[in-house]
Backbone and ligand atoms as CSV (ligand in chain L), in Angstrom:
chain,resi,resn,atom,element,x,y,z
A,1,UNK,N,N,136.619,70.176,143.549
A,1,UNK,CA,C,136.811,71.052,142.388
A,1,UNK,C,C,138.203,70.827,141.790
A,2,UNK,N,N,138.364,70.587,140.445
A,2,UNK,CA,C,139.521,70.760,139.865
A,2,UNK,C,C,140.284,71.407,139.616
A,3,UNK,N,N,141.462,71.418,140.052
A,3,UNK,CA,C,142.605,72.822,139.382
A,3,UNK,C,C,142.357,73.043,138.252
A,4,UNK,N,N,142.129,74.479,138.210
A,4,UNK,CA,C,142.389,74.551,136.489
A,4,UNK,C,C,144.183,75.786,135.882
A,5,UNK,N,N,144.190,75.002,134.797
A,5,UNK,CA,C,145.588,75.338,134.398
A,5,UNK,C,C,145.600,76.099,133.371
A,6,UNK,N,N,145.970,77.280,132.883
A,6,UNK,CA,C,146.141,78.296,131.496
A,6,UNK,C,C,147.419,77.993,131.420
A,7,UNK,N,N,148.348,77.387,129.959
A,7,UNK,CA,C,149.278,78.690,129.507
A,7,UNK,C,C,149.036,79.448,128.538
A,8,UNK,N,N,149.974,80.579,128.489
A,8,UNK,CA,C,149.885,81.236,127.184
A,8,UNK,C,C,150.879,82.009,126.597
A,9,UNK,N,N,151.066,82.319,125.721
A,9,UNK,CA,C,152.213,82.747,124.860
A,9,UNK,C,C,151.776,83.611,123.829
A,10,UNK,N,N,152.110,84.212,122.814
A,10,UNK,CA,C,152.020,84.753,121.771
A,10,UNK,C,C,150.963,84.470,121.054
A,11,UNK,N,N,151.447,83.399,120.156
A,11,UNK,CA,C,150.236,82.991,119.270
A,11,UNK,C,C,149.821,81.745,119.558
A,12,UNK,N,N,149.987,80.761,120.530
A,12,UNK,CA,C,149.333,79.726,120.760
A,12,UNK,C,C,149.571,78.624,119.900
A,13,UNK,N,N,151.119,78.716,119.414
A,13,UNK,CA,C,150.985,77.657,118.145
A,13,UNK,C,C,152.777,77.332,118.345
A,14,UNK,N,N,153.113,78.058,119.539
A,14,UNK,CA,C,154.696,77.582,119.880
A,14,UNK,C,C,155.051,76.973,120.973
A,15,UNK,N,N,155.003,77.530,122.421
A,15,UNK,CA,C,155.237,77.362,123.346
A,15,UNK,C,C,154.168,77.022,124.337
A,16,UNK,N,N,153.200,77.446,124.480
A,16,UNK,CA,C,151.892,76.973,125.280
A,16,UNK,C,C,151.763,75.735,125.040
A,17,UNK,N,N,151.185,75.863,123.478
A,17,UNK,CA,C,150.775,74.462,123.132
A,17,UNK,C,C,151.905,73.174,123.500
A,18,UNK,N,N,153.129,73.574,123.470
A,18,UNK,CA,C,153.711,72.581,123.830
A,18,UNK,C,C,153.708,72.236,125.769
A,19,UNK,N,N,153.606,73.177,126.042
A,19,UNK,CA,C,153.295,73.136,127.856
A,19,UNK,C,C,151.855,72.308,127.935
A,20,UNK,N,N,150.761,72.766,127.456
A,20,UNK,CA,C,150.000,72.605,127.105
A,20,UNK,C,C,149.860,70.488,127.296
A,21,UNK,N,N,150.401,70.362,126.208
A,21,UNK,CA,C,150.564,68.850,125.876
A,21,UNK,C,C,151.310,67.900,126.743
A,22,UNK,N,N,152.569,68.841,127.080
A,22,UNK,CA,C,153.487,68.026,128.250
A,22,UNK,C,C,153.157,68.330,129.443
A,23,UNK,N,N,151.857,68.986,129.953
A,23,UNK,CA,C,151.623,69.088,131.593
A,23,UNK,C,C,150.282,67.894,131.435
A,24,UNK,N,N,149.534,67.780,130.407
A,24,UNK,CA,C,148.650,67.105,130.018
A,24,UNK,C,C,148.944,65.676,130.375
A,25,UNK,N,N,150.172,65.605,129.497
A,25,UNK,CA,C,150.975,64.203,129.462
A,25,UNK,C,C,150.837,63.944,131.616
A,26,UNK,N,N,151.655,64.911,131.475
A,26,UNK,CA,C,152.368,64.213,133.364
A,26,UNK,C,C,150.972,63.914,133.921
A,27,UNK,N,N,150.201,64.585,133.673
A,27,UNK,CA,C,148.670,64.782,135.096
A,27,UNK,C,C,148.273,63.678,134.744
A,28,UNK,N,N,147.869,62.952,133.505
A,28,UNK,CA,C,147.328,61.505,133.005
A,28,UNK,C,C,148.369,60.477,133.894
A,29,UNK,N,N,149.525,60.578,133.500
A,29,UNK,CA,C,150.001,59.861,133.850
A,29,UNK,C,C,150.363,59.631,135.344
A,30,UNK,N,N,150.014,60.883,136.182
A,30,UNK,CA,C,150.108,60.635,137.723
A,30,UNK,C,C,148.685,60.223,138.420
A,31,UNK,N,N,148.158,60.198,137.364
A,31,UNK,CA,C,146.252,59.639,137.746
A,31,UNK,C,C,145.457,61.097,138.024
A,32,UNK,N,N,146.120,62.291,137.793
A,32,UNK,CA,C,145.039,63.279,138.343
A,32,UNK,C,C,144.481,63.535,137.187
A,33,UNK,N,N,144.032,63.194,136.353
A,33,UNK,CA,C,143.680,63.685,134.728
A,33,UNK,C,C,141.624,64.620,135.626
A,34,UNK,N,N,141.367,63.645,136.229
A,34,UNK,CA,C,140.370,64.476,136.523
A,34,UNK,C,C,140.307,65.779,137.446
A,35,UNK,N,N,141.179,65.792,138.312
A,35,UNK,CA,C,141.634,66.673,139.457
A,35,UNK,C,C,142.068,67.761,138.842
A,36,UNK,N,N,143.332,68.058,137.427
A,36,UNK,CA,C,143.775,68.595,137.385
A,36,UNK,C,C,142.821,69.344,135.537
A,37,UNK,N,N,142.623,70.361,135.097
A,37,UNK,CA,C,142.562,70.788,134.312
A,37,UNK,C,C,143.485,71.501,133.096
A,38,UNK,N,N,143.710,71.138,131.706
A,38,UNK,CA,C,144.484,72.106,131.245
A,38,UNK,C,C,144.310,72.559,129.925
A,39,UNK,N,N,144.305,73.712,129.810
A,39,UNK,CA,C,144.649,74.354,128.265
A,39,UNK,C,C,145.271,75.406,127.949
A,40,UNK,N,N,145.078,76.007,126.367
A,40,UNK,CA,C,146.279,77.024,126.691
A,40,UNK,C,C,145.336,77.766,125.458
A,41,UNK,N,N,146.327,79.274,125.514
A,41,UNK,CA,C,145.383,80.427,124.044
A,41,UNK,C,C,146.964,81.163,124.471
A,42,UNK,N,N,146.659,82.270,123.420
A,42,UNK,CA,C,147.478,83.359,123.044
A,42,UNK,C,C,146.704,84.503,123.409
A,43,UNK,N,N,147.917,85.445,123.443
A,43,UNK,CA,C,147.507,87.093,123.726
A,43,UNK,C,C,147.124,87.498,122.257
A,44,UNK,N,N,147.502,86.705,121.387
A,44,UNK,CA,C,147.179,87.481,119.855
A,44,UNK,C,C,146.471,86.715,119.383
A,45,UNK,N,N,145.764,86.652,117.933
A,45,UNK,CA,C,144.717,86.152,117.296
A,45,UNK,C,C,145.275,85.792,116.000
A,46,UNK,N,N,146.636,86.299,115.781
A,46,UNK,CA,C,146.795,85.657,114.162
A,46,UNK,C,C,146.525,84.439,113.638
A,47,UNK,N,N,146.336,83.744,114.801
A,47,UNK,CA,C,146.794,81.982,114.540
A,47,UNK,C,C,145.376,80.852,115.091
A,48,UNK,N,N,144.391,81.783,114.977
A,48,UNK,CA,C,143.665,81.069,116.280
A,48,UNK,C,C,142.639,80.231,115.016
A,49,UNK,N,N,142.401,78.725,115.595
A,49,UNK,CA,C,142.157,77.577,114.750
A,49,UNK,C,C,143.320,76.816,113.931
A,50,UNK,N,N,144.481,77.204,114.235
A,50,UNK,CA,C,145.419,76.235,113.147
A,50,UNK,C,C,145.734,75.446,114.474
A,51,UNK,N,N,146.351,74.313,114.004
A,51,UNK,CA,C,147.257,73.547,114.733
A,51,UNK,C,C,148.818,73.964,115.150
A,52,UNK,N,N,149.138,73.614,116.463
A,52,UNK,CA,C,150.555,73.848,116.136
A,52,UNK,C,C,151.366,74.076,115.121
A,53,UNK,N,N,152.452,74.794,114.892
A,53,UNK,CA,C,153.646,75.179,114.521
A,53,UNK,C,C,154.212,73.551,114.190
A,54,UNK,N,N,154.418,73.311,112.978
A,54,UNK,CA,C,154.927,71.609,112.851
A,54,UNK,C,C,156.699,71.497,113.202
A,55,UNK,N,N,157.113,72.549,113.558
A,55,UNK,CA,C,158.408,72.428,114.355
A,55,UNK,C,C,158.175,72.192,115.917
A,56,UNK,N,N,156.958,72.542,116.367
A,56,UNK,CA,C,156.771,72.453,117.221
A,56,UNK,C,C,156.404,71.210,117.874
A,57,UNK,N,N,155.466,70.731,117.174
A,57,UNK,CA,C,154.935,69.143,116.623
A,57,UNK,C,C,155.710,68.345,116.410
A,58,UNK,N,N,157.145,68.612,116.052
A,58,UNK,CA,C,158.212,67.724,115.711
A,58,UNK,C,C,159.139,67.727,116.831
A,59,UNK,N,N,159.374,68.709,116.966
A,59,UNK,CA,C,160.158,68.450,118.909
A,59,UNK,C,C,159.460,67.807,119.919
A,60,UNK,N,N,158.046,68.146,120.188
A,60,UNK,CA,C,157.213,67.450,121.232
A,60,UNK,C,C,157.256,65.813,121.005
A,61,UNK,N,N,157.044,65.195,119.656
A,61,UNK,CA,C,157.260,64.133,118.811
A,61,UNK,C,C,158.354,64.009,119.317
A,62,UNK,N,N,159.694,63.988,119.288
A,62,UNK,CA,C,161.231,63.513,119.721
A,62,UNK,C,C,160.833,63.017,121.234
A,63,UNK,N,N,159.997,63.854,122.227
A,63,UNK,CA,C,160.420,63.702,122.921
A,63,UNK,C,C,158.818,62.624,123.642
A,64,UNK,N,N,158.079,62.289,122.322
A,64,UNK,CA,C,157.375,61.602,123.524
A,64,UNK,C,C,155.217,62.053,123.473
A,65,UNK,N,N,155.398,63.206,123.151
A,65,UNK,CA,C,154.161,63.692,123.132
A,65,UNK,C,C,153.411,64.153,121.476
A,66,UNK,N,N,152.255,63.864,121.715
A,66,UNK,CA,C,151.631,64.536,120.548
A,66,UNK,C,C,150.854,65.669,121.119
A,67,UNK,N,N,150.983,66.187,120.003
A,67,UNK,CA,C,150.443,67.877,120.729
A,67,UNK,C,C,149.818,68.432,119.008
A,68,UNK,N,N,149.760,67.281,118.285
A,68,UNK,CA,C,149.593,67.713,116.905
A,68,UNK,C,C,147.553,68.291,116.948
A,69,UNK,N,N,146.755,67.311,117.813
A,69,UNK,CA,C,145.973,67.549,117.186
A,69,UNK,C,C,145.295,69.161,118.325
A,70,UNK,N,N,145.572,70.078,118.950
A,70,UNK,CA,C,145.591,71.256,119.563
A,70,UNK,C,C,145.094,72.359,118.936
A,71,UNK,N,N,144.364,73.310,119.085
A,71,UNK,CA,C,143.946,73.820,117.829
A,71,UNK,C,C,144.398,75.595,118.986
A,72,UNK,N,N,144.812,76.273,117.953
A,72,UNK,CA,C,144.761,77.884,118.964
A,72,UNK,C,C,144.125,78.429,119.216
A,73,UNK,N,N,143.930,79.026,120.600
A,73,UNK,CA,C,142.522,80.185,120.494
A,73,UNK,C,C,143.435,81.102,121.132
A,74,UNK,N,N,142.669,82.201,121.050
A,74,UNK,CA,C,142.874,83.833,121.471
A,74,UNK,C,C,142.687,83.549,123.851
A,75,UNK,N,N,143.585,84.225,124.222
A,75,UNK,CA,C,142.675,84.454,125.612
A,75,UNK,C,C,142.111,85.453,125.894
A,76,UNK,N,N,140.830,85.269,126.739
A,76,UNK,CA,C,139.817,85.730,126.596
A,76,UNK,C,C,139.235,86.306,128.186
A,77,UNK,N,N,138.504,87.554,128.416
A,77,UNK,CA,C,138.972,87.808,130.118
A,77,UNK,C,C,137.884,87.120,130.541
A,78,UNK,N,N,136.727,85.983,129.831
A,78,UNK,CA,C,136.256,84.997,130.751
A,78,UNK,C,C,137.131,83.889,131.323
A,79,UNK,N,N,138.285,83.986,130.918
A,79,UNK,CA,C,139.504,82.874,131.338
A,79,UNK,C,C,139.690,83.136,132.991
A,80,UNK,N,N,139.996,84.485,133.367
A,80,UNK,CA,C,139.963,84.903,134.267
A,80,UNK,C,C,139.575,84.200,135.418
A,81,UNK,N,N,137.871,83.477,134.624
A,81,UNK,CA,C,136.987,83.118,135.903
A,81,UNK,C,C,137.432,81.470,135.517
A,82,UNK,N,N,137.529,80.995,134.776
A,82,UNK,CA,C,137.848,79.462,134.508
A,82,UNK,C,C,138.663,79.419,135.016
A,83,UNK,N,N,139.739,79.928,135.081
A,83,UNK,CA,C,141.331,78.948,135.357
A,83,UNK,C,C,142.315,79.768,136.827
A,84,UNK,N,N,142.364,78.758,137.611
A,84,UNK,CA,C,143.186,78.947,139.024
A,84,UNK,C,C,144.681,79.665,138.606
A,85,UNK,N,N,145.093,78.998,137.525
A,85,UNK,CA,C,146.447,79.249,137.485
A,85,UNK,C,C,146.689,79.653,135.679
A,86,UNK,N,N,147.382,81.299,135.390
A,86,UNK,CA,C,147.392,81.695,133.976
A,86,UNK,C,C,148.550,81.978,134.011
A,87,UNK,N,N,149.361,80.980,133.232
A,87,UNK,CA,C,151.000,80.991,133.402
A,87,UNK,C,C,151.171,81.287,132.130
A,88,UNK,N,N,152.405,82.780,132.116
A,88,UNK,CA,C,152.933,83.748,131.452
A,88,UNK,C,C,154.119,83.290,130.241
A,89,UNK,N,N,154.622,82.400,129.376
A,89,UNK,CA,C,155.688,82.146,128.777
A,89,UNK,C,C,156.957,83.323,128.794
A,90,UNK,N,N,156.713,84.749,128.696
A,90,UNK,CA,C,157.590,85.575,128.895
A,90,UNK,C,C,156.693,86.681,129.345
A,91,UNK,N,N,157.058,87.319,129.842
A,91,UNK,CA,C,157.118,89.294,130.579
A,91,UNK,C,C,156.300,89.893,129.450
A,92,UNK,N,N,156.327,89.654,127.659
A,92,UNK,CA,C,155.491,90.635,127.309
A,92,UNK,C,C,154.060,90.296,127.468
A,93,UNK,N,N,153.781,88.358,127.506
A,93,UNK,CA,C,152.780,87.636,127.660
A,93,UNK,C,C,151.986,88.290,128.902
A,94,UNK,N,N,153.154,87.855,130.095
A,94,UNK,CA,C,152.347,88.644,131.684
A,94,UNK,C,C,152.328,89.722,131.764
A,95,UNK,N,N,152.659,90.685,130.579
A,95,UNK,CA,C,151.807,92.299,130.905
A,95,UNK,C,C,150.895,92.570,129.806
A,96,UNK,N,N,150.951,91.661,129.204
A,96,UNK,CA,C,148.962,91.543,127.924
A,96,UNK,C,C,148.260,91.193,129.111
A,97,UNK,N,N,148.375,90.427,129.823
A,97,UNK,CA,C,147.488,89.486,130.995
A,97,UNK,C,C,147.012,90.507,131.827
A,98,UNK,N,N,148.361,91.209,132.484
A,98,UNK,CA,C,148.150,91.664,133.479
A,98,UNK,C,C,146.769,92.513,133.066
A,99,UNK,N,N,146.908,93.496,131.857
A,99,UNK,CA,C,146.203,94.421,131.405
A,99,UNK,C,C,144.623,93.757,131.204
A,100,UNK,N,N,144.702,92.690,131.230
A,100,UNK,CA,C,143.433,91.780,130.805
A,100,UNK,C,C,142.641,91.725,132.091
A,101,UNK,N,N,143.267,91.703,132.921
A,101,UNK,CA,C,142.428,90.226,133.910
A,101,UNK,C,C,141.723,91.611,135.414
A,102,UNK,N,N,140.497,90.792,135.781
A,102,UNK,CA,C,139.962,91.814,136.626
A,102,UNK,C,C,140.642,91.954,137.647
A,103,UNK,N,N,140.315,93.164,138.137
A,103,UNK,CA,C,141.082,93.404,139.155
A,103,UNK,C,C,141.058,92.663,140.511
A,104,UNK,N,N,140.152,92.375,140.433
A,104,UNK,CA,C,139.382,90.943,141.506
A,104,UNK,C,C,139.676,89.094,141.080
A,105,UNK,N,N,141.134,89.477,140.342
A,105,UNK,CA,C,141.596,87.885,140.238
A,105,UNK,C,C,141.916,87.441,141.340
A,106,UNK,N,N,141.291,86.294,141.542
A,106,UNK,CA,C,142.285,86.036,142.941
A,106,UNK,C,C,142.830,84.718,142.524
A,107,UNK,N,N,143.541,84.283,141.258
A,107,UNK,CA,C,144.135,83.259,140.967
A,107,UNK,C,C,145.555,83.666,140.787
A,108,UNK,N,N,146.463,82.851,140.129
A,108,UNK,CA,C,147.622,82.947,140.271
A,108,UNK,C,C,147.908,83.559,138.629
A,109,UNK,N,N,147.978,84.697,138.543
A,109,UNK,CA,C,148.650,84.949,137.358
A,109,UNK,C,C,150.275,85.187,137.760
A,110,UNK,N,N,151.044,84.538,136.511
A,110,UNK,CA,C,152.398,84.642,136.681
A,110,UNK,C,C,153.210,84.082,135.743
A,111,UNK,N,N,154.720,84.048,135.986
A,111,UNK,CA,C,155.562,83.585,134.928
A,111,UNK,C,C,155.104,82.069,134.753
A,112,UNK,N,N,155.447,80.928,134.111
A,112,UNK,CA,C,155.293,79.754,133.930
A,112,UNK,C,C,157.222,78.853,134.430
A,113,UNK,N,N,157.648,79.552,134.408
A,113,UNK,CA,C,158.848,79.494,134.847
A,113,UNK,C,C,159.445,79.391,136.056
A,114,UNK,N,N,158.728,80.179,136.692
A,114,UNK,CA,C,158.532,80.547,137.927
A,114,UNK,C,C,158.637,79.240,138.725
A,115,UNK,N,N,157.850,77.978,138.410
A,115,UNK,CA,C,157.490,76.886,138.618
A,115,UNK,C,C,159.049,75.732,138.241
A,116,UNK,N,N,159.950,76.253,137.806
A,116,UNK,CA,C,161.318,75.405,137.282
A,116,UNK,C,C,161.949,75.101,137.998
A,117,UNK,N,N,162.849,73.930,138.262
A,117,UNK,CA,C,164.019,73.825,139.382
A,117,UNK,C,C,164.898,74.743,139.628
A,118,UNK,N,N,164.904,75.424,140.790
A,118,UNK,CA,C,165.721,76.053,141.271
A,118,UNK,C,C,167.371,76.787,140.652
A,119,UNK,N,N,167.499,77.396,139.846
A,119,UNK,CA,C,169.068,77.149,139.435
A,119,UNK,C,C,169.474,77.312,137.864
A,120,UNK,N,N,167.804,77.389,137.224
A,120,UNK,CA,C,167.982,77.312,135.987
A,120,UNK,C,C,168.223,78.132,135.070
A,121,UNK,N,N,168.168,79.410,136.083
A,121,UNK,CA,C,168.550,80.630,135.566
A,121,UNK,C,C,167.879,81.839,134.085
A,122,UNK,N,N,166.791,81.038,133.758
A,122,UNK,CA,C,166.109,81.497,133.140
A,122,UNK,C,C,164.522,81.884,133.572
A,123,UNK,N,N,163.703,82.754,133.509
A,123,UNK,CA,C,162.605,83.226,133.966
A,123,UNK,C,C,161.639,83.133,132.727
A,124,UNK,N,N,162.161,83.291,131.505
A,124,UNK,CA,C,161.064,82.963,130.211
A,124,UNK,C,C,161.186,82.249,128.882
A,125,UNK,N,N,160.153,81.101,128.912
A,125,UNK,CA,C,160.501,80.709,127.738
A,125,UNK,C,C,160.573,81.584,126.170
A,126,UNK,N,N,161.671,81.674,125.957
A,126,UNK,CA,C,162.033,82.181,124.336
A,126,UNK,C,C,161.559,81.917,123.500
A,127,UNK,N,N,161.062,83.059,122.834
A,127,UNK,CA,C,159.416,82.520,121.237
A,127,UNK,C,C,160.591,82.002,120.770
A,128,UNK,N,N,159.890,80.750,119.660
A,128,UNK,CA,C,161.212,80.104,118.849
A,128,UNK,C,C,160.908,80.398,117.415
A,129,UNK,N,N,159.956,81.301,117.365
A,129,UNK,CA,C,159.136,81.364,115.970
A,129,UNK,C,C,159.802,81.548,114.959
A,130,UNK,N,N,160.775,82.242,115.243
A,130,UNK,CA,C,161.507,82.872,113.869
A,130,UNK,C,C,163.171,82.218,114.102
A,131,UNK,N,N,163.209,81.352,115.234
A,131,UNK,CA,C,164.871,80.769,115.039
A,131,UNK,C,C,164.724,79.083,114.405
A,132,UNK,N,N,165.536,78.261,114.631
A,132,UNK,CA,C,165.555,77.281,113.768
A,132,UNK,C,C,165.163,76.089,115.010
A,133,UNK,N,N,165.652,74.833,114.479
A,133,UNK,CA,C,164.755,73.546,115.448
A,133,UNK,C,C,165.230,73.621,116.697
A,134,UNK,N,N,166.172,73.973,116.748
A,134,UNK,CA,C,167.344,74.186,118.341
A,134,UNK,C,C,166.287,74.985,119.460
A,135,UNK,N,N,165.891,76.042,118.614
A,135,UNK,CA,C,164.643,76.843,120.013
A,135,UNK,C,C,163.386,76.163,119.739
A,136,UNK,N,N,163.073,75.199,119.458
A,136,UNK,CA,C,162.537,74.195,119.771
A,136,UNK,C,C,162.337,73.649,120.887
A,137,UNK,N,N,163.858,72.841,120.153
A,137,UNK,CA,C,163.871,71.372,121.624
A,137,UNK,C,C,164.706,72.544,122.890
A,138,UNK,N,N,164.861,73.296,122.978
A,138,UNK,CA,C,165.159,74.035,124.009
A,138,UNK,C,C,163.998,74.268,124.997
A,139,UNK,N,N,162.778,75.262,124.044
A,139,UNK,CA,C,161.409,75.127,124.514
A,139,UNK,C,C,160.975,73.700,125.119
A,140,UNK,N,N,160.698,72.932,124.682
A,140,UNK,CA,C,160.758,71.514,125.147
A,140,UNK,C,C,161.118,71.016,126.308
A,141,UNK,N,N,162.611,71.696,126.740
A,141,UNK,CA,C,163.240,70.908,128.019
A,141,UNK,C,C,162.991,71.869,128.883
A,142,UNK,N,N,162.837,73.679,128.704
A,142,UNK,CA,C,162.562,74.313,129.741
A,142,UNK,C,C,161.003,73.792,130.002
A,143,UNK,N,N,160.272,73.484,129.163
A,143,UNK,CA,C,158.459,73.118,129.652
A,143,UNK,C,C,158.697,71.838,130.613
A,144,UNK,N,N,159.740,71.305,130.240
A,144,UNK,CA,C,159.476,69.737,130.909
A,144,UNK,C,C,159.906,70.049,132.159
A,145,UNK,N,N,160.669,70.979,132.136
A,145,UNK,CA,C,161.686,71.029,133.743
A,145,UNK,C,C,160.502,71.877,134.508
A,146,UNK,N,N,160.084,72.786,134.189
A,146,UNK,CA,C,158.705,73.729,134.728
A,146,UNK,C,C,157.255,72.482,135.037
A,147,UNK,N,N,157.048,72.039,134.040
A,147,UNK,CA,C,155.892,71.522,134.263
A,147,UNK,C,C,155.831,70.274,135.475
A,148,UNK,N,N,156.904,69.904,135.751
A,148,UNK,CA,C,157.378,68.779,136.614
A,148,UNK,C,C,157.001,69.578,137.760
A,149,UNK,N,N,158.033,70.889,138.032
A,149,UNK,CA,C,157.813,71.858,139.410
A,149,UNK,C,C,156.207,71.951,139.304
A,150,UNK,N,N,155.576,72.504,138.745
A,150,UNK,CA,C,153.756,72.781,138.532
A,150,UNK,C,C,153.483,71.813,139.015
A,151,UNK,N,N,152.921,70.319,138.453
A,151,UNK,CA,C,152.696,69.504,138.737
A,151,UNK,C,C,152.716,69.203,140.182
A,152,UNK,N,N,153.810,68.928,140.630
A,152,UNK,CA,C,154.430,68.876,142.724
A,152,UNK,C,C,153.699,70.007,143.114
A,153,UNK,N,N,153.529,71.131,142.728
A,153,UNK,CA,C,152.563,72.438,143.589
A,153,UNK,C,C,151.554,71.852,143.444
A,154,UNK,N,N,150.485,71.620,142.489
A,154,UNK,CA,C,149.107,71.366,141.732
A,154,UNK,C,C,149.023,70.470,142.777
A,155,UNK,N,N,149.418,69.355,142.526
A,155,UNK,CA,C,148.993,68.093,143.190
A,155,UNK,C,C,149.047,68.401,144.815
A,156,UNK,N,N,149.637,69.302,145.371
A,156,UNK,CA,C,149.868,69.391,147.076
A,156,UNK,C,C,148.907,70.045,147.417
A,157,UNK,N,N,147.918,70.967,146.478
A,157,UNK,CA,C,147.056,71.763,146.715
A,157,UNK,C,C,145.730,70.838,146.806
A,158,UNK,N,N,146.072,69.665,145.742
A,158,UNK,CA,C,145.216,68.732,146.048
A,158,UNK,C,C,144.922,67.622,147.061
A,159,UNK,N,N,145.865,67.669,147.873
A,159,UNK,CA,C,146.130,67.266,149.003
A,159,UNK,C,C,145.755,67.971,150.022
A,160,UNK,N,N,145.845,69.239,150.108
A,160,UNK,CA,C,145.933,70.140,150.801
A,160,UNK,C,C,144.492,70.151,151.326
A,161,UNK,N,N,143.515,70.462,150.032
A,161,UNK,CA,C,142.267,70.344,150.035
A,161,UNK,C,C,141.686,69.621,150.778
A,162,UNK,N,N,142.062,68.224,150.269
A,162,UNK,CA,C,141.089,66.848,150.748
A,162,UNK,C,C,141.371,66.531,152.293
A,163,UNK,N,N,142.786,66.746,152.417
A,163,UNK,CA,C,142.819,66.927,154.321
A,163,UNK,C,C,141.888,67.772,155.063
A,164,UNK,N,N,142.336,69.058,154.257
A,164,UNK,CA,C,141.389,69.831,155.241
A,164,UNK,C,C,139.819,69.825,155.226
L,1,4NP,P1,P,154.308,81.292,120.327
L,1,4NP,O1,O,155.253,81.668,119.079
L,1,4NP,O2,O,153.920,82.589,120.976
L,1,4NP,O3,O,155.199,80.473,121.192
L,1,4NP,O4,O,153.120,80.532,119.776
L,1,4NP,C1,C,154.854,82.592,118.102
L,1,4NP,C2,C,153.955,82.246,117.130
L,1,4NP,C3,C,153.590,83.157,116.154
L,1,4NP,C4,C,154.132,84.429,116.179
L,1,4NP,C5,C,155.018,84.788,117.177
L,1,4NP,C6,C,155.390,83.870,118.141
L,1,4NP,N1,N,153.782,85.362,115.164
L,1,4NP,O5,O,154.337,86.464,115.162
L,1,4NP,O6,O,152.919,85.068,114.329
């Protein structure tokens, strides 16, 4: 069975989607593309069917990824049963969730951060919606530094598995 991976954020058109694209990126590229599952939605609906945020699209672009063609959806409490792991972008994200999800989750809901190198001193990625390109590529390097930590868990679980 495949891991499956949620993020989510606000509106699904800032920060997910870019996690979204750059955890996508690593799992292809470490060969688990089948092992590992991923997508992402929002706690809100304003945005659901557009594509990324093209600031958003343009930082992921600097650094390597397309994330242009992604489309938003809403999350939904059948997610609940799809996905092992529903990682939180900030505290207001993981208490929409919390309020969402049955009481009989037995997956990992939590920060997405949570998952970062040790030291980094931050616990949530910052909506960049309304600041300029800088909370961008900021977003960008906290996803890359997180999704790296994810990735090393994900994959040990997949290990974990096939031993036992
Ligand atoms: P995201 O950013 O949650 O990272 O996708 C936002 C996108 C849209 C809005 C807020 C944050 N909005 O208010 O429409």
């Amino acid at each position: 069975m495949p891991q499956r991976v949620l993020f989510v954020c606000l509106g699904n058109i800032c920060r997910s989607p870019t996690a979204h694209g750059v955890f996508a990126d690593m799992v292809a590229a470490a060969g688990l593309a089948s092992s590992i599952v991923v997508d992402s939605a929002g706690t809100g609906a304003w945005h659901v069917g557009e594509p990324p945020d093209q600031r958003a699209v343009q930082a992921a672009r600097a650094g390597g990824y397309d994330i242009s063609l992604l489309r938003a959806r809403q999350v939904q409490q059948v997610d609940f049963q799809a996905f092992d792991f529903v990682l939180a972008m900030d505290d207001a994200n993981l208490e929409a969730l919390r309020q969402m999800a049955p009481a009989e989750y037995d997956g990992h809901l939590g920060l997405f951060l949570d998952f970062a190198a040790p030291g980094s001193g931050q616990r949530e990625v910052p909506d960049p919606y309304s600041g300029g390109m800088d909370g961008f590529a900021q977003v960008l390097a906290l996803v890359e530094d997180a999704c790296r930590g994810l990735l090393a868990h994900v994959a040990a679980l997949g290990h974990t598995q096939r031993e036992g």
